[in-house]
N, C-alpha and C positions, 0 to 999 in steps of 0.2 A: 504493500500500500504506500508505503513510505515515499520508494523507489519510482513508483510509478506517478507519485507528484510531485516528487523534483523532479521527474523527466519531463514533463510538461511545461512547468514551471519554466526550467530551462528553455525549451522552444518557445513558450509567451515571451521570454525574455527578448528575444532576435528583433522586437518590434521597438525598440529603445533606437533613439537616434540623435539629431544636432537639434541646438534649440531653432524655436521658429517662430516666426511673427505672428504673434498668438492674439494682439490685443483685438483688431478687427473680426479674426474669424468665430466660426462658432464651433462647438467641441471635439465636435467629428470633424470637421475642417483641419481644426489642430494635429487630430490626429494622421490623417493621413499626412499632411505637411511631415508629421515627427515620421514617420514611415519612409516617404518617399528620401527621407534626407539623412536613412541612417551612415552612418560610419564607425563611429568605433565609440568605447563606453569603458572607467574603469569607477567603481562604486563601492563604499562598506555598504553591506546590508543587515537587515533582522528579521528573520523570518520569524513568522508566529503558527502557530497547526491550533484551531480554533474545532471544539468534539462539537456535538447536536445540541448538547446543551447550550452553548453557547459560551464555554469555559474553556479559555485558553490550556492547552496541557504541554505544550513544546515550544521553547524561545532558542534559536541557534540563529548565530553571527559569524559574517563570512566577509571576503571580498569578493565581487563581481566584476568579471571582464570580458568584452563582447566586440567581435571586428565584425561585421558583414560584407558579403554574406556568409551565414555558415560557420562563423564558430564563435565561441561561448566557455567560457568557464570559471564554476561555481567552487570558489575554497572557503567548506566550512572550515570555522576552527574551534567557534563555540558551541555549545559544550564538548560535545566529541568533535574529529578530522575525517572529513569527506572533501573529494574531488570529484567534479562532473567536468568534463570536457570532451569538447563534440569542436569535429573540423571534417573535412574531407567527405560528409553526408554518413557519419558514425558518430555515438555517443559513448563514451569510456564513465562506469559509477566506480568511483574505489573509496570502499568503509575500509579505513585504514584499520578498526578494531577487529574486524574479521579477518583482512588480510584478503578480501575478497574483489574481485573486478569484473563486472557484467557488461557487455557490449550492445549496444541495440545500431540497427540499423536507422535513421531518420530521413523518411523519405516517406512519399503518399501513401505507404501502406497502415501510416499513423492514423489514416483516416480526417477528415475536417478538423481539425485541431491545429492549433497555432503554429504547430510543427511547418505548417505548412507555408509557413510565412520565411521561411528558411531561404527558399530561392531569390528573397525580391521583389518576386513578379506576379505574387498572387494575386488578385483581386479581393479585398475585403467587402467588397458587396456583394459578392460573389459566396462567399464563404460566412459572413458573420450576417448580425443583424444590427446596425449600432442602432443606439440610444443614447440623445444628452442627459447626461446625470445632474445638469449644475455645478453649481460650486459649494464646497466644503471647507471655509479657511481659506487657504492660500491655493487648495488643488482645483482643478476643473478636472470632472469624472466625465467617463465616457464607458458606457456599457454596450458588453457583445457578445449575445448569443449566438451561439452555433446553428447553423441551417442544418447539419447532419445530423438525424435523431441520434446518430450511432456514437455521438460524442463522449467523450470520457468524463466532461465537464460540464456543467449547467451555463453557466455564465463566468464570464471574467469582468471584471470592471479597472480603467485605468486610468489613475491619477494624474494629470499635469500642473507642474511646477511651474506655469510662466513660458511654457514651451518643452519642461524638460521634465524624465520621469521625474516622480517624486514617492509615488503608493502603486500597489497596486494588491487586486484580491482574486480570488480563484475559489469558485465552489463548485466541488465536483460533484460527481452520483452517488457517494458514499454517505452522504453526510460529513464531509467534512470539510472545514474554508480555511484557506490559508490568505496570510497578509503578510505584503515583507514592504518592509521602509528603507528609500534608499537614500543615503549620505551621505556628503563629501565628493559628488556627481563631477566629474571631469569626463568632458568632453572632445573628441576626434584629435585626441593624442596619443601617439606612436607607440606601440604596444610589440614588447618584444616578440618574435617570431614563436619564442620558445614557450612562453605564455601556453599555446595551443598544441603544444606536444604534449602527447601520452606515453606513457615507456611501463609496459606493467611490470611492478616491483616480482626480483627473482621470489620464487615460492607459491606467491600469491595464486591463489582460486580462478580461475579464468572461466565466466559462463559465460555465451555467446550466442545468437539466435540468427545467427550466418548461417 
């Protein structure tokens, strides 16, 4: 369950980009602007895992860093050490407590899901439903249902900061909603190559769905 919403998680994320002239448009406006204009993203974050009750049970802190198109990755450090990184149309998970590293392939067979947003050149009207959410504070929200009933997720909803992320939330079919806050947002700076390399540690567990 875990695994399988930071892997999403991770592809909502590919939709992060430069800031944009936000003050005239309206929220889906923004949005696509922040889309068509992504390049690259380095960010702390704080994820939250929110149960049906509605009581927080899981707080983990990481850095985020994202080149488009096509790669991404996520280093927790808080509480525990995980790496997600994804390049070349592959996703690498390594729970450094197990010792363990899972491979997924990311491509359309993720089905309508953000994954899909991977290339660039999706159409998001094509693929979501937006909705302006307004404003909350300082964010302007923008919600987007999936067209594909076969979704893994209900809805996503996303924050902007004046043009740039700032929140976002993810509620899947499980009953459960995640919220991660991002911090310290630098934008379309030069991110080492090596950033996006995977090299799985000698020993370690290799599942793979190749």
């Amino acid at each position: 369950m875990f695994k399988k919403t930071l892997f999403l998680l991770s592809a909502l994320l590919l939709l992060i980009n430069n800031s944009v002239a936000y003050s005239a448009e309206k929220p889906v406006q923004q949005l696509q602007a922040f889309l068509k204009l992504s390049k690259s993203l380095t960010a702390d974050f704080k994820q939250v895992l929110i149960n049906e009750s509605g009581n927080p049970y899981q707080t983990s802190y990481g850095v985020f860093y994202l080149e488009r198109p096509g790669k991404f990755r996520w280093d927790y450090q808080k509480p525990f050490q995980q790496q997600i990184v994804s390049t070349s149309g592959k996703v690498w998970f390594y729970d450094t407590d197990l010792d363990q590293v899972t491979v997924k392939k990311l491509d359309e067979s993720v089905g309508s899901t953000p994954a899909l947003l991977l290339s660039g050149n999706i159409s998001l009207e094509d693929n979501f439903t937006m909705q302006d959410q307004g404003t909350d504070g300082e964010l302007t929200w923008i919600k987007l249902l999936p067209k594909n009933q076969d979704s893994s997720f209900k809805y996503i909803v996303i924050g902007l900061d004046k043009g740039n992320l700032g929140g976002m939330e993810l509620s899947d079919n499980f009953g459960q909603l995640t919220r991660i806050y991002f911090s310290n947002v630098l934008l379309n700076q030069a991110i080492k190559p090596s950033i996006f390399e995977f090299k799985t540690p000698k020993g370690a567990d290799v599942f793979s769905d190749q």
